[in-house]
C-alpha positions in Angstrom: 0.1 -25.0 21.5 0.5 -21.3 21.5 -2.3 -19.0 22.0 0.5 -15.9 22.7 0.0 -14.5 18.7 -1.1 -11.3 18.1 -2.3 -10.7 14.1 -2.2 -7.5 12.4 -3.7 -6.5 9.2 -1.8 -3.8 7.2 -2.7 -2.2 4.6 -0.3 -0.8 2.0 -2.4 -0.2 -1.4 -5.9 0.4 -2.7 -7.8 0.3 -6.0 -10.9 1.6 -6.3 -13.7 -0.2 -8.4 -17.6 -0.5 -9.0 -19.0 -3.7 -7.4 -19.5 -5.6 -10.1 -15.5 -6.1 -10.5 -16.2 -7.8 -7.6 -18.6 -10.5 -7.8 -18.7 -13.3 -10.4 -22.7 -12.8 -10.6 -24.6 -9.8 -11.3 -25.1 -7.6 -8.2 -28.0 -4.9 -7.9 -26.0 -1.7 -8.1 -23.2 -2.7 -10.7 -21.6 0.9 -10.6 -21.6 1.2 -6.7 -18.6 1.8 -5.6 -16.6 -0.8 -3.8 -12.9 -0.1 -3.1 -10.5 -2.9 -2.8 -7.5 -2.4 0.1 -4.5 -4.4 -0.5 -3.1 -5.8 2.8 -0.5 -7.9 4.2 -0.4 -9.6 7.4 2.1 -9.7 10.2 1.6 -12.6 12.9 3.6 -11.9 16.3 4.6 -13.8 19.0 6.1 -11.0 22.1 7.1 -13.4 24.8 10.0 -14.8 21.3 10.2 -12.2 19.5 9.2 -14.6 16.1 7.5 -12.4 13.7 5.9 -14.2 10.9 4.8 -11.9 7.6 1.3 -13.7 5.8 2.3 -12.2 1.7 4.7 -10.0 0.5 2.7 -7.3 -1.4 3.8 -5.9 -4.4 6.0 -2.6 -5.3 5.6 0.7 -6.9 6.9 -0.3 -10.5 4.4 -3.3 -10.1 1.6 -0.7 -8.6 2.0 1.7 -11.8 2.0 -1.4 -14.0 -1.5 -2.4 -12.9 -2.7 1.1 -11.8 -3.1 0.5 -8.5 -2.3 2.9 -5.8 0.3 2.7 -3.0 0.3 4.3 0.4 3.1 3.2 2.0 5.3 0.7 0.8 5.6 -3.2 2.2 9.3 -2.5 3.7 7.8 0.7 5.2 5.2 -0.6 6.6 6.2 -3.7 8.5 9.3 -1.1 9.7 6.8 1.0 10.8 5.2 -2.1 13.1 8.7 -2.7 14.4 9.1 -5.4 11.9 12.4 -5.9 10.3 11.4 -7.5 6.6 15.6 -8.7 6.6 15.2 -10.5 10.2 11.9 -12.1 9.5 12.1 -15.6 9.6 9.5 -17.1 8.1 7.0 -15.8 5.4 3.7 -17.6 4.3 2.5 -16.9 0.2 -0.6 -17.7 0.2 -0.7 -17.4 -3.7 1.7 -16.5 -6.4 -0.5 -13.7 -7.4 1.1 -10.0 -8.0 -0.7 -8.5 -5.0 0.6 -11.6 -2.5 4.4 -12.1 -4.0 6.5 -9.3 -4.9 8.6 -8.1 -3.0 10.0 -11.3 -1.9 13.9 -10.1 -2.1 13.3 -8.0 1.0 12.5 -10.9 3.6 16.6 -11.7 2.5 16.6 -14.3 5.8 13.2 -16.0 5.5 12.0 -19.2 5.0 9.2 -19.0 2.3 6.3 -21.1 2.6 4.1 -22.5 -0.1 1.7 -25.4 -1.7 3.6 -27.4 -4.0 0.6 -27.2 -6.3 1.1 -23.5 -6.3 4.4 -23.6 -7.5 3.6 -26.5 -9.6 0.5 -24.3 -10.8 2.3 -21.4 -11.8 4.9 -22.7 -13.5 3.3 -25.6 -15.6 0.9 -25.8 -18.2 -2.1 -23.6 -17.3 0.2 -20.4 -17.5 -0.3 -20.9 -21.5 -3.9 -19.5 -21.1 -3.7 -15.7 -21.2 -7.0 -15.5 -18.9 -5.5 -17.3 -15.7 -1.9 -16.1 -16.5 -3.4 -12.5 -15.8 -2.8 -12.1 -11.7 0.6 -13.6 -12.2 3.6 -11.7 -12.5 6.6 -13.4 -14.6 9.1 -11.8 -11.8 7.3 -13.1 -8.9 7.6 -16.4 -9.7 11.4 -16.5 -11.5 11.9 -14.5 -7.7 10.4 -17.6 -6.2 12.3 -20.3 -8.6 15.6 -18.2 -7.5 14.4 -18.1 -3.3 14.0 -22.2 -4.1 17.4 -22.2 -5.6 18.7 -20.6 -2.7 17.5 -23.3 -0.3 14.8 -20.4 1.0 11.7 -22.4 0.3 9.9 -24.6 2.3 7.0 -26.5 0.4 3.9 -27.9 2.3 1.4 -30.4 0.9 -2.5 -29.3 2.2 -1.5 -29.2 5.6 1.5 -27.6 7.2 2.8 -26.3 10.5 4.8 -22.9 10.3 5.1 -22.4 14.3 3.8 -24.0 17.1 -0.2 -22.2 16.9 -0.2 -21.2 13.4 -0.8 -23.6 10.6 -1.2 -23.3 6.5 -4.1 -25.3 4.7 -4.3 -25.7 1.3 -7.8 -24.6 -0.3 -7.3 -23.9 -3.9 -10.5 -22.0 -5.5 -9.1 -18.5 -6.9 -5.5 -19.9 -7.4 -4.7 -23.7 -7.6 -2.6 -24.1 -4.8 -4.1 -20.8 -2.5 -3.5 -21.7 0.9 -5.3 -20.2 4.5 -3.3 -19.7 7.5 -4.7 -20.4 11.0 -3.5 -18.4 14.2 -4.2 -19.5 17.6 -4.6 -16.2 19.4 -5.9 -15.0 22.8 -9.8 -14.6 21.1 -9.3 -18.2 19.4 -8.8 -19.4 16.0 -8.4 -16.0 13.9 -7.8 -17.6 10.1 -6.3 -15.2 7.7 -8.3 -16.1 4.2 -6.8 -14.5 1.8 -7.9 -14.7 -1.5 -10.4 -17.7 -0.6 -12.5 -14.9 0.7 -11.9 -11.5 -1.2 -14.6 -9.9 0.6 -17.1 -10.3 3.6 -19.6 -10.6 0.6 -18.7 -13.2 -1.4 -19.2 -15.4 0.9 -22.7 -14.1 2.8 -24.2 -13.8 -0.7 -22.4 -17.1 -2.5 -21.5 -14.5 -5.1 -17.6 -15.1 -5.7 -14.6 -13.0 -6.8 -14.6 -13.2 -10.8 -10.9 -14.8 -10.8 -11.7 -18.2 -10.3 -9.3 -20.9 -11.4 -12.2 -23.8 -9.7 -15.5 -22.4 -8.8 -16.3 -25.8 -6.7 -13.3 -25.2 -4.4 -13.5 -22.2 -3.7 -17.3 -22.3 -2.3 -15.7 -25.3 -0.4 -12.7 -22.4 0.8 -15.7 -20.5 2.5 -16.6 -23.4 4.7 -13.2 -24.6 5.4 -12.3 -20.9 6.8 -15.6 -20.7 9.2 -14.7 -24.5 10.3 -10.9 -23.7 10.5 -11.8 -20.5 12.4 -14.0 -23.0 15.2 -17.7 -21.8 13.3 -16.9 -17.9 14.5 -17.2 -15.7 11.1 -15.8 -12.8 13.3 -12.5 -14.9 13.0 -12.3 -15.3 9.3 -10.5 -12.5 7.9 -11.4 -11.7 4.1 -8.5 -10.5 1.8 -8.9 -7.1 0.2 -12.2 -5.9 2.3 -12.1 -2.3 3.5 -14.6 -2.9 6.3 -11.9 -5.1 8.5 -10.2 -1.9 8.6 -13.7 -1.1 10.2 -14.3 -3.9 12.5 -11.2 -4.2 14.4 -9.2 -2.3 17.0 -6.7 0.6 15.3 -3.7 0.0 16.2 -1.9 3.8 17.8 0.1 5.5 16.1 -0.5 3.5 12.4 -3.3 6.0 11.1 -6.1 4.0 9.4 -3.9 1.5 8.2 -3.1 -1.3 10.8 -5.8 -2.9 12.9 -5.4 -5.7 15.5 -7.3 -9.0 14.5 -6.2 -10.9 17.6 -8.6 -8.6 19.6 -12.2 -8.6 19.9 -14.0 -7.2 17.1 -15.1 -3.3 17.8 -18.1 -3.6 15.0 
């Protein structure tokens, strides 16, 4: 097994909120503010050269939509990392949510990877309630139907292997078919959550993210992360927080927006 991945969170968007958008429960300071970054992931093996790219983001027309705010774009910013979005060869969605799967057209020589039940989930019978259609984008997912057209998709049920050291679990929770991905890397186990884990928060506090498609499973997705990531919390990354931009190395040269999750936590 491969321990040579480096992980990199990279953050192209931001929307900023009170805390109580945040948390299913009431919270102390309901007005405090409590910005949301918007990242995606890129997972990097040097001694091959295989880049791997954890969600695809979403784009400007999809930004103004929503009003959520944009720094750089996805394509920019992997380009900026020396990433290549039209040579990457495999790309994880973790979810078929707006923020995690646009921009799927520009990773033109992937291999997409996702839960059957998230496909299943999206386009079956629950997208008839307004309330859980909500995160979902009707584009993203006919731009998903098209990649599985195009023989681009490659579905895994719970557990599945996308490289030799990195590996996709299915935890459900916020999304029905919302899977983690676990890196081996130099410092161990680093296990990207996603939207299992929104924020640091949520899970120290048991408060949740208000999107919730089962409650039960994704309390369960907290525990799975920490046991996936070998008990060390350091190694669970949370999905939108601002404070991993905080906790981990800066990577030169990338501003405030790219930090290094494969090397020891600075905070």
């Amino acid at each position: 097994m491969s321990a040579n991945w480096e992980v990199y969170a990279i953050r192209y968007g931001r929307h900023d909120r009170p805390a109580q958008s945040n948390f299913l429960l009431p919270v102390q300071d309901p007005h405090e503010a409590m910005p949301l970054d918007y990242f995606v992931w890129l997972v990097r093996d040097k001694a091959t050269g295989h880049d791997i790219v954890v969600d695809t983001g979403f784009d400007h027309a999809c930004a103004e939509k929503r009003g959520r705010t944009i720094s750089r774009s996805v394509a920019d910013s992997l380009l900026a990392m020396d990433c290549d979005p039209a040579k990457v060869r495999d790309v994880v969605v973790t979810h078929l949510h707006y923020d995690h799967a646009g921009s799927i057209e520009i990773f033109s020589g992937a291999k997409i990877h996702i839960q059957d039940r998230e496909m299943a989930f999206a386009t079956g019978r629950h997208m008839c309630t307004a309330c859980i259609r909500i995160p979902f984008e009707a584009d993203h997912v006919v731009a998903m139907v098209r990649a599985l057209f195009a023989d681009k998709v490659q579905f895994h049920d719970g557990e599945g292997q996308i490289a030799p050291g990195v590996t996709v679990h299915r935890v459900g929770g916020h999304s029905d078919g919302l899977q983690v991905v676990r890196v081996e890397t130099a410092r161990g186990p680093v296990v990207l959550a996603s939207d299992a884990m929104h924020f640091y928060a949520n899970s120290l506090t048991g408060n949740p993210f208000p999107i919730i498609f089962d409650l039960g499973a994704m309390t369960q997705g907290w525990r799975i992360a920490k046991k996936l990531a070998g008990g060390d919390e350091t190694r669970v990354i949370p999905g939108h927080d601002p404070a991993v931009r905080e906790r981990f190395p800066k990577v030169p040269g990338q501003g405030e927006d790219v930090v290094a999750l494969h090397l020891p936590p600075v905070a």
